[in-house]
C-alpha positions as CSV (number, residue, x, y, z in Angstrom):
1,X,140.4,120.5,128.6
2,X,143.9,122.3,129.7
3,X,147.0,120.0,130.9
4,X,147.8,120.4,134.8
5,X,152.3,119.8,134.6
6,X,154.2,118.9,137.3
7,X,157.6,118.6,137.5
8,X,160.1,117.8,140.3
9,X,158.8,120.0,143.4
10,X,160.4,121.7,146.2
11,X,158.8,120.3,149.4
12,X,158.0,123.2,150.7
13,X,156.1,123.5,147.4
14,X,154.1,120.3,147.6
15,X,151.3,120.6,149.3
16,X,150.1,123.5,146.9
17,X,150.9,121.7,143.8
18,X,149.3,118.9,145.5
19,X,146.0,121.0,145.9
20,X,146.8,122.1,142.4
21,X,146.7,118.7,141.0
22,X,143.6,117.7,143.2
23,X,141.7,120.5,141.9
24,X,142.6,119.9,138.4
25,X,141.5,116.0,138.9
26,X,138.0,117.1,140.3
27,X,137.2,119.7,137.5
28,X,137.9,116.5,134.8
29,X,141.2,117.9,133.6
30,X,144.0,115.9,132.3
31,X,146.9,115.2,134.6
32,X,150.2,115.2,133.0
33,X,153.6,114.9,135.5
34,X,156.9,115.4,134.0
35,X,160.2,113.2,134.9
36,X,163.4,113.7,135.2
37,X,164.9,112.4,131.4
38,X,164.7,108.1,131.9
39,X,167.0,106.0,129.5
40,X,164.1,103.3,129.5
41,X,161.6,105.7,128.5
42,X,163.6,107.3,126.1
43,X,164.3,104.6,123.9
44,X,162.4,103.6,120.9
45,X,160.9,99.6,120.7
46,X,162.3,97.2,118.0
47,X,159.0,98.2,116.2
48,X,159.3,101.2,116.1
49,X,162.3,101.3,114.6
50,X,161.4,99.3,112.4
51,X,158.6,101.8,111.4
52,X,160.2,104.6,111.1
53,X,163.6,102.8,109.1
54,X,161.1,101.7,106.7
55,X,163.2,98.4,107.4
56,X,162.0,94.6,106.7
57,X,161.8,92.3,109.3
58,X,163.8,88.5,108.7
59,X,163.6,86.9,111.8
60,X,162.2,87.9,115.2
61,X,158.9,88.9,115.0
62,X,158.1,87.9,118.4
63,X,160.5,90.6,119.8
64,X,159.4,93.2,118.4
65,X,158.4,95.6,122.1
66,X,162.0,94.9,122.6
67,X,163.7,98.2,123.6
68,X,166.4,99.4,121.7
69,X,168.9,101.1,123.8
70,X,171.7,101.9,121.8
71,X,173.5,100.4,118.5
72,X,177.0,99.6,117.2
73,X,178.0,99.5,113.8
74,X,180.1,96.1,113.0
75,X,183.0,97.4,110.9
76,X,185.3,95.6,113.3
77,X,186.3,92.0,114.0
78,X,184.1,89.9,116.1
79,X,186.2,89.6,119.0
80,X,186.2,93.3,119.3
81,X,182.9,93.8,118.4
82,X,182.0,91.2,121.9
83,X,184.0,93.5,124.0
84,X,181.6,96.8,123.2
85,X,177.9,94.7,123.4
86,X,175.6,96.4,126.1
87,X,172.2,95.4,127.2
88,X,169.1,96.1,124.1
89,X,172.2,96.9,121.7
90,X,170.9,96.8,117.9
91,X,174.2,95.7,115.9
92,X,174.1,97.3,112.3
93,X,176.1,95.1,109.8
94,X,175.9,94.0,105.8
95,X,174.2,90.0,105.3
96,X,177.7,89.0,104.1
97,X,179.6,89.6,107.3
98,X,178.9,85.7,108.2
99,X,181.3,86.1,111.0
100,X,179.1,88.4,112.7
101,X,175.8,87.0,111.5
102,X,176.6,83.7,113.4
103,X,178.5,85.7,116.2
104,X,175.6,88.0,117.5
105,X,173.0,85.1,117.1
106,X,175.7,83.1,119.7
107,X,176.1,86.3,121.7
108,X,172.6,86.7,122.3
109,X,172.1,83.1,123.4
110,X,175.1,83.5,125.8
111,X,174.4,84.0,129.8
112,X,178.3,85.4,129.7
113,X,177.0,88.5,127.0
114,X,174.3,90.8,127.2
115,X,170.6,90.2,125.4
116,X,170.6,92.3,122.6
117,X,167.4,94.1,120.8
118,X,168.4,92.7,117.1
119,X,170.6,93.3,114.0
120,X,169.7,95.4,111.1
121,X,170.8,94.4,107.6
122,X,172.3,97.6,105.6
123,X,173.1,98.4,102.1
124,X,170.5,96.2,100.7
125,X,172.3,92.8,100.8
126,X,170.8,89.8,102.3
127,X,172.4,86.8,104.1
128,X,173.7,84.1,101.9
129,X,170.4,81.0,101.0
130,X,172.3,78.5,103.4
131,X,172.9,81.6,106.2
132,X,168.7,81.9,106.3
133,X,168.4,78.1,106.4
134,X,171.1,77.6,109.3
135,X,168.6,80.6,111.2
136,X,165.5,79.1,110.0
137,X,166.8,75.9,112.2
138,X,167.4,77.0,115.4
139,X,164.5,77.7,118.0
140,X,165.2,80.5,119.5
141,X,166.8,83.6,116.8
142,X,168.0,87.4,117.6
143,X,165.8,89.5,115.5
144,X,167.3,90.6,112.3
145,X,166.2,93.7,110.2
146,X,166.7,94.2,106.5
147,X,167.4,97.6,104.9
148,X,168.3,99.1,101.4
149,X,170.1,102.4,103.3
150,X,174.0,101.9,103.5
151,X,175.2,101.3,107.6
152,X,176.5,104.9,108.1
153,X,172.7,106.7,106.9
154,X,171.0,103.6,108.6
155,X,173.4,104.8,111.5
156,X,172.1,108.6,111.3
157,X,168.9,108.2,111.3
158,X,169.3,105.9,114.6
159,X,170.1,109.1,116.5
160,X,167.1,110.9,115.8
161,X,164.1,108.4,116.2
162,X,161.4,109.4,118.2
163,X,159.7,106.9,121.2
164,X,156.4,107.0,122.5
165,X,154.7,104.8,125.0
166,X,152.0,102.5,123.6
167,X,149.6,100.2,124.9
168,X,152.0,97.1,124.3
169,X,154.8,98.3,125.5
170,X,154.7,97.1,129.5
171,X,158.1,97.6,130.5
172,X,157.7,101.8,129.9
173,X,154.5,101.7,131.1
174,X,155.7,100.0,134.3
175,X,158.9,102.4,134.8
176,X,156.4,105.6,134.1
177,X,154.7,104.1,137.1
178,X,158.0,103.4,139.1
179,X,159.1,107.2,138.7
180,X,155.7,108.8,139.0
181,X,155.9,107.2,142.7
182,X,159.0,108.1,143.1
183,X,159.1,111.8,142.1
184,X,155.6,112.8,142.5
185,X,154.7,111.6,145.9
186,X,152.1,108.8,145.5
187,X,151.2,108.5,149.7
188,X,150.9,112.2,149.8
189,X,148.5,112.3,147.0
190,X,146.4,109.5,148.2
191,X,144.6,111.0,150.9
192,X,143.4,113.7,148.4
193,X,142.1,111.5,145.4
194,X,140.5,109.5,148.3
195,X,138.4,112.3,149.2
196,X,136.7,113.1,146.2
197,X,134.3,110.4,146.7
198,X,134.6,107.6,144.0
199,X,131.0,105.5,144.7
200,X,133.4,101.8,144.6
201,X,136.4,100.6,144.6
202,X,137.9,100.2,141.5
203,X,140.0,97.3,140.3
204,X,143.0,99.7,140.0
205,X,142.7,101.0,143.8
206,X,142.0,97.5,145.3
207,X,145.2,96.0,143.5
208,X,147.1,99.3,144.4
209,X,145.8,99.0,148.1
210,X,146.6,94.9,148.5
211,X,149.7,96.2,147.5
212,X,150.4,98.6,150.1
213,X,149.3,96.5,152.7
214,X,151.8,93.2,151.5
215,X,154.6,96.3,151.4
216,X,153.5,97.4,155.2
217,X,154.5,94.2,156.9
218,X,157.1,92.7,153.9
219,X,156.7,88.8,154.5
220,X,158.6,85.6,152.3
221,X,157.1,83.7,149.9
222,X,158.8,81.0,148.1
223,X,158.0,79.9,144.7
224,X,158.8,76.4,143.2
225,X,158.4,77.3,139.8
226,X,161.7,79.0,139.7
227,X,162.5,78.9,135.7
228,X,159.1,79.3,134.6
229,X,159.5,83.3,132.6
230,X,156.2,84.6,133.7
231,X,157.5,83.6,137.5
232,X,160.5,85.2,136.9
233,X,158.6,88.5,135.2
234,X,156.3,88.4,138.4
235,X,159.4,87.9,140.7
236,X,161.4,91.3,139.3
237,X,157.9,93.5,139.1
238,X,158.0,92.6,143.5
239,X,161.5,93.0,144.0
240,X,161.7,96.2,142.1
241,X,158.4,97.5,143.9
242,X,160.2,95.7,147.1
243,X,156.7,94.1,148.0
244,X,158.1,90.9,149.1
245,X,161.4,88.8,150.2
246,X,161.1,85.7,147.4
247,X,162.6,82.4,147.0
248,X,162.9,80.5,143.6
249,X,163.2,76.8,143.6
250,X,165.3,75.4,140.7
251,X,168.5,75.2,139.3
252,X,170.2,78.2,139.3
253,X,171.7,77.9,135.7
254,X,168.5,77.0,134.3
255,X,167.1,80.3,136.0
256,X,170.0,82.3,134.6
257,X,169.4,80.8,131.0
258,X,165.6,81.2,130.8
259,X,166.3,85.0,132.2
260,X,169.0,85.5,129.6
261,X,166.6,83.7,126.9
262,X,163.8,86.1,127.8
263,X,165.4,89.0,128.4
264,X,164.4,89.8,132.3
265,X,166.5,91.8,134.7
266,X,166.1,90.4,138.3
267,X,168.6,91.0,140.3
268,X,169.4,87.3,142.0
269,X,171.5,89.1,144.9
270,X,168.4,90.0,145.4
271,X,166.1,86.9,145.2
272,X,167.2,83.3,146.8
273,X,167.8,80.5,144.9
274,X,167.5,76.9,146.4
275,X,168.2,73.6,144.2
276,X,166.4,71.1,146.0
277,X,168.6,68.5,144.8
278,X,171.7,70.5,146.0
279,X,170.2,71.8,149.3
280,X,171.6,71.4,152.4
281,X,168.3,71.1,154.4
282,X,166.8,68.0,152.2
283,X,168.3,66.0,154.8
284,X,166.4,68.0,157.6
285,X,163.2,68.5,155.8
286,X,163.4,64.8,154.5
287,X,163.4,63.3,158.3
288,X,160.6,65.8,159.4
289,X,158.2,64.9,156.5
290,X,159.2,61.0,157.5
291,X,157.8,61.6,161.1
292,X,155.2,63.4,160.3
293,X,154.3,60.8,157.4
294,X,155.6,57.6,158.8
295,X,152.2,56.5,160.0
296,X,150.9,56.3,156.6
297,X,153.5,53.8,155.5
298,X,155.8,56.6,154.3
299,X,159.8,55.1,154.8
300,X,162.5,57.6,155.3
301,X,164.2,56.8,151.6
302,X,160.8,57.9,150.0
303,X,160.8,60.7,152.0
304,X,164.1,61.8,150.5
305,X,162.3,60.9,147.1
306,X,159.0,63.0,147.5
307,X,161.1,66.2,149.3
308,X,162.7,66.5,145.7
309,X,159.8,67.6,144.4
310,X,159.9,71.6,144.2
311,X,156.0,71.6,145.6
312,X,156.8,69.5,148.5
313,X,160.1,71.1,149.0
314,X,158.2,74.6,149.0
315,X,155.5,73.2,151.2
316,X,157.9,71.9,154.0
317,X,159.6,75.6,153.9
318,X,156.3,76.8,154.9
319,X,155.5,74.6,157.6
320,X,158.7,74.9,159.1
321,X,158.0,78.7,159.3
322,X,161.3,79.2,156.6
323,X,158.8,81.1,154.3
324,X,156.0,82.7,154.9
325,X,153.8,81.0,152.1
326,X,153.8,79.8,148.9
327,X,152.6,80.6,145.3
328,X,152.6,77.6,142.5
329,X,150.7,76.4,140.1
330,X,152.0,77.9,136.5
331,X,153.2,74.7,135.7
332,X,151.6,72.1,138.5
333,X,147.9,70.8,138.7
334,X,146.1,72.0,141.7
335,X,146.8,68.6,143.1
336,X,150.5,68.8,142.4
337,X,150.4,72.3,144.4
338,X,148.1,71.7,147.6
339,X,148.7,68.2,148.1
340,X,151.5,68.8,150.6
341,X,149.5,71.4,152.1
342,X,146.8,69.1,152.6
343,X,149.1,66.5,154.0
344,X,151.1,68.4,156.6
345,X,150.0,71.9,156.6
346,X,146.5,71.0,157.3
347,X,143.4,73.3,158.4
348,X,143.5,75.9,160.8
349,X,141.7,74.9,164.1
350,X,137.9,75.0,164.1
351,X,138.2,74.9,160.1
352,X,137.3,71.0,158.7
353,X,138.0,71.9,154.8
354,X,140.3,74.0,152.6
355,X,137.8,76.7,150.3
356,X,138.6,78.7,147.8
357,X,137.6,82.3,146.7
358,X,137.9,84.9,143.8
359,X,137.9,88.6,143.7
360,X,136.0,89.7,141.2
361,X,137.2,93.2,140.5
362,X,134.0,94.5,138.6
363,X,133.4,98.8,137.7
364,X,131.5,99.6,139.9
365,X,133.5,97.4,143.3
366,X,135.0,94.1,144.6
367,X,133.3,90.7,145.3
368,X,134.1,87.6,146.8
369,X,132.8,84.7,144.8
370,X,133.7,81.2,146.4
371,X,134.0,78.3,145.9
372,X,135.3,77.9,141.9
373,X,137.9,76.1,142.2
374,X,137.8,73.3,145.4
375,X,135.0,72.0,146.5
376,X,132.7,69.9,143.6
377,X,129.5,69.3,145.5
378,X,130.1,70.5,149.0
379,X,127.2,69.6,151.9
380,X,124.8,72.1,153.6
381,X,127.9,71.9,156.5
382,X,130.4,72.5,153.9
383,X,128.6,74.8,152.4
384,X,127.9,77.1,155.4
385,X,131.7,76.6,156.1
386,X,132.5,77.7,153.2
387,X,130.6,81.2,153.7
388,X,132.0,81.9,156.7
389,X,135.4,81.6,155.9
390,X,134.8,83.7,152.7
391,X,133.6,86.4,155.1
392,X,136.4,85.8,157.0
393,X,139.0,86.4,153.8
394,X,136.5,89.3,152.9
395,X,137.4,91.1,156.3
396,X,141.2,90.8,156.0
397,X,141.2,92.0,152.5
398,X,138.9,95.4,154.1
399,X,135.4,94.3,152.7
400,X,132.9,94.3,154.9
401,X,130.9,90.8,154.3
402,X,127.4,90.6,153.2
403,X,127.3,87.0,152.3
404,X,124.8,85.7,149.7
405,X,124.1,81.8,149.2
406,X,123.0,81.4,145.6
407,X,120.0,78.9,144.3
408,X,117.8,78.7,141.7
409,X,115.3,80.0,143.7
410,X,114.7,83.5,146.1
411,X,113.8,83.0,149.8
412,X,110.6,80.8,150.0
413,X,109.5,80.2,146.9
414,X,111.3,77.2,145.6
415,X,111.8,73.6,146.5
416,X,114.0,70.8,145.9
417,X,116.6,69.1,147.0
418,X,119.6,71.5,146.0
419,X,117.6,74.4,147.5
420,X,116.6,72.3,150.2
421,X,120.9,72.0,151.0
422,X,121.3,75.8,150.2
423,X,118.4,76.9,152.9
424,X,120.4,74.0,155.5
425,X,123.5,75.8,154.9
426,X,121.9,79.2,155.7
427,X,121.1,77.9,158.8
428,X,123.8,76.2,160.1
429,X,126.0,79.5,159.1
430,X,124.0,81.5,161.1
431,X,123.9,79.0,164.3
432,X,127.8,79.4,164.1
433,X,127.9,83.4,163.4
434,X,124.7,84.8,164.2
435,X,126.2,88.5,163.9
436,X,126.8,88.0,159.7
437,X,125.0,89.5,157.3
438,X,123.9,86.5,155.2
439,X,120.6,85.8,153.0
440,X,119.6,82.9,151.2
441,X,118.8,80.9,149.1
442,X,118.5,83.6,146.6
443,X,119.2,84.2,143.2
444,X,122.0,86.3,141.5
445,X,120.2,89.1,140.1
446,X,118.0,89.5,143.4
447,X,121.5,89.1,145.4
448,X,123.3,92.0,143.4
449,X,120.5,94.4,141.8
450,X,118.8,96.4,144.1
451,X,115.6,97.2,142.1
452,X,115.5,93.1,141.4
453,X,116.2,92.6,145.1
454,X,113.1,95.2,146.3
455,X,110.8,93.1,144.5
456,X,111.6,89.6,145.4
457,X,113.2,90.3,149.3
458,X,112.4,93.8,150.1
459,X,113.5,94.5,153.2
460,X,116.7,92.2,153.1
461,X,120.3,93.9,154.9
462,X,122.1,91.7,152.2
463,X,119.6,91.2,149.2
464,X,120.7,93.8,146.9
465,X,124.1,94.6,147.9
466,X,125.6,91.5,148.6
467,X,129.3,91.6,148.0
468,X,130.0,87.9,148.8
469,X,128.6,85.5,146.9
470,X,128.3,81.3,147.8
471,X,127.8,79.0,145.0
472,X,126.0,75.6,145.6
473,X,128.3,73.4,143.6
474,X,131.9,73.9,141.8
475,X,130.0,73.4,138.0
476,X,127.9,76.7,139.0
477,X,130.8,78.5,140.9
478,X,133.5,78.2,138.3
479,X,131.5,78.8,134.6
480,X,130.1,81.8,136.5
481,X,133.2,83.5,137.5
482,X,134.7,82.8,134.0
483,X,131.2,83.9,132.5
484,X,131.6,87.6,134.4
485,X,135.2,87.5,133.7
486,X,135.1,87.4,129.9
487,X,131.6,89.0,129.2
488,X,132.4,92.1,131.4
489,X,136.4,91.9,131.4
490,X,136.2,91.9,135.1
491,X,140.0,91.1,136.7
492,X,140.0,87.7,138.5
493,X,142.2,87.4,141.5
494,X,142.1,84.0,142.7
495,X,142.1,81.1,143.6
496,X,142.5,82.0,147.0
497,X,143.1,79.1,149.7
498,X,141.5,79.7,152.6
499,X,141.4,77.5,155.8
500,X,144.8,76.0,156.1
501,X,147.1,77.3,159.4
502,X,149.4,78.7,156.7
503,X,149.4,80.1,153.4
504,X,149.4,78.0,150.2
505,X,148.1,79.2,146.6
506,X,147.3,77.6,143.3
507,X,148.3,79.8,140.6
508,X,145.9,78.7,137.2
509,X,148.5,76.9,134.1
510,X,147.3,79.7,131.9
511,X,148.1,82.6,134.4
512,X,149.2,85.8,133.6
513,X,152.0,87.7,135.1
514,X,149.5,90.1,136.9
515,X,148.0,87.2,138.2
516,X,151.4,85.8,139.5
517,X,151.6,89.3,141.1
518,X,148.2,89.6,142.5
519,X,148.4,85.9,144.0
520,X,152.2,86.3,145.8
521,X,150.6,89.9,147.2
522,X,147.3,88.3,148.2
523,X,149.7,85.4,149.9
524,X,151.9,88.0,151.6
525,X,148.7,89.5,153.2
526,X,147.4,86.0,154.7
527,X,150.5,85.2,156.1
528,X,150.4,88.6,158.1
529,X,146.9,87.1,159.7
């Protein structure tokens, strides 16, 4: 296969090199774009330095994918040497210089001086015995390097290291995708990938798409869990890609440290930053959550108390129409987050219950599965409600609903009392919307597989292609989803809330930053409902 190269085009150029590059992606070629010369891409990782040095690594194996993005060789005093420290500096120094040892270790805990990518130890001496056990002791340590080379070859061969983009290394990956839509004209290329006809939609476009759609109408979310690091990694990726206006709960020298700790650049002129405690609207929100809560025994002091708490403080922001919705959950239990919600959010009129629902981003297209994450044992009413708000969320995400409610059992053919609830719920779902697509009982495979579906409901609209799926119970619902998800590595976005007047999502404790992402974008979209 040949290499289709783009560089920067003249725009009266780029609707042939657009055809070019379309052409070239339907005959299987590769597609290669060229950018104008990126300091982040250009510079090497800690590891591979360390690779091609040939150099031993002390301390700091855990930041290793930092980037290196210049160095400075410590022949000077320390106060000098503080003066010149950028940004993903490597500082090159003997293991005697103790001054500097214990210097650049401070530095790099500092929020007043830059994070730096690591020392490397020249000319073959190593830090005194009592030097390694002071670094041994502390919990967080700047990476240090060890090399035989003296500090002016080590210095040399810095200049002429080559860097490459690996799998691992998310923050080049994530700028190559940051210029590639800004010099090569994502939206105008777009219309002609769409047209070659892909049979699904692919993880990659539905996560692209959601976020086009969040960007189209740009709401605010506010997060609570303002100095968690995979928040704040989630918060810079939608400010960069300006998704999203975002508020972070939390003391704003506690965020500062755990960006400075982590090394994250977000902008926070760009982000708002509200310490509860600190806040001059506790007051307010304190007396509404009082009236609203005074019925229930609730006093105006323990008001004060609960609005403390970032979830309730986030909540009260949302009902109050200050954000748009809210995202939490990394560190909280699902009670911790939707509690509040439950309490003064509430359901959305004609809704009794809050659901939930996944996407299940699978090869070969999207489904809904619901609910894994709310409901325990819901009723034949519950259960019908839950199936048509799923179908509901389907629609505003752009899936058309054809809504299967799982059993053990297809159509007629079983009884019992759970199937006996799960043919109930059909009905009572279709007294309330008799224009959905919806089948059921019936089982996974015969809900999914055509061929399965042709012999136990031929002729079904829904049995076979069904792209929303109701389980009968939470136990079922939630081992399936995490069954698909690991055996076929689909990408779960969820939970998703559905039902209350205003947005509110649980993040999982073990999240991801992509799922922090996907969940504030998915947020963003319900809010513009």
């Amino acid at each position: 296969m040949r290499g289709v190269f783009f560089n920067k085009v003249a725009p009266e150029d780029f609707d042939e090199a657009t055809r070019q590059l379309a052409a070239a992606y339907q005959e299987g070629h590769i597609l290669t774009a060229a950018f104008p010369k990126d300091s982040i891409l250009a510079a090497p990782t800690l590891g591979q330095v360390k690779e091609q040095l040939g150099a031993t690594v002390l301390f700091g194996e855990d930041r290793l994918d930092g980037l290196v993005e210049g160095h400075l060789v410590g022949e000077m005093y320390l106060e000098n040497l503080l003066l010149r420290l950028k940004p993903g500096y490597l500082v090159l120094t003997t293991g005697d210089r103790t001054d500097l040892l214990v210097g650049m270790v401070q530095a790099d805990q500092s929020i007043y001086y830059p994070r730096l990518a690591g020392l490397i130890l020249t000319s073959g001496i190593p830090p005194a015995p009592e030097m390694l056990q002071l670094m041994r002791g502390l919990s967080q340590i700047l990476p240090m390097l060890q090399i035989e080379e003296d500090t002016y070859q080590v210095a040399a061969r810095l200049e002429h290291l080559h860097a490459d983009i690996r799998r691992k290394d998310p923050e080049k990956i994530q700028q190559a995708l940051r210029l590639f839509e800004r010099h090569i004209g994502v939206d105008r290329l777009l219309p002609v990938f769409a047209a070659t006809g892909s049979k699904g939609i692919t993880p990659r476009m539905f996560t692209y798409d959601l976020m086009l759609k969040a960007r189209a109408q740009r709401r605010h979310i506010v997060m609570p869990e303002g100095d968690e690091p995979r928040i704040l990694k989630a918060a810079a990726y939608l400010l960069e890609r300006d998704v999203v206006d975002l508020t972070l709960l939390g003391n704003p020298r506690a965020i500062e440290r755990v960006l400075n700790d982590h090394g994250i650049t977000l902008d926070l002129k760009g982000v708002a930053l509200i310490d509860p405690a600190k806040s001059p609207d506790l007051e307010r929100y304190a007396e509404t959550y009082f009236e609203l809560r005074k019925a229930k025994g609730v006093t105006l002091d323990a008001a004060r108390e609960t609005l403390l708490d970032v979830s309730y403080f986030g909540t009260m922001m949302v009902h109050l129409g200050e954000a748009d919705g809210m995202v939490s959950g990394a560190c909280h239990t699902t009670q911790q987050t939707i509690r509040p919600a439950l309490q003064f959010i509430k359901t959305r009129p004609g809704v009794s219950m809050v659901s939930s629902v996944f996407f299940m981003c699978l090869e070969d297209g999207v489904r809904v599965y619901g609910d894994c994450a709310v409901n325990p044992d819901p009723t034949a009413a519950e259960l019908a409600e839950i199936a048509i708000s799923a179908a509901a969320t389907a629609r505003l995400f752009g899936l058309e609903p054809r809504v299967a409610l799982l059993s053990y059992s297809t159509g007629a053919s079983g009884t019992g009392q759970e199937v006996d609830k799960v043919r109930e719920a059909v009905r009572l779902a279709r007294e309330r919307d008799h224009t959905l697509p919806l089948e059921g009982p019936i089982q996974y495979d015969a809900a999914v597989d055509e061929e399965v579906a042709a012999l136990k409901m031929p002729g079904s609209l829904v049995a076979g292609h069904a792209n929303v799926l109701i389980f009968p119970d939470l136990n079922t619902g939630n081992n399936t989803y995490k069954a698909v998800q690991r055996e076929t590595g689909a990408l779960a976005i969820g939970p998703i809330l559905q039902g209350l007047k205003k947005p509110v999502n649980d993040l999982s404790r073990g999240c991801t930053v992509d799922d922090i992402i996907n969940t504030v974008v998915i947020t963003a979209i319900q809010s513009q409902s």
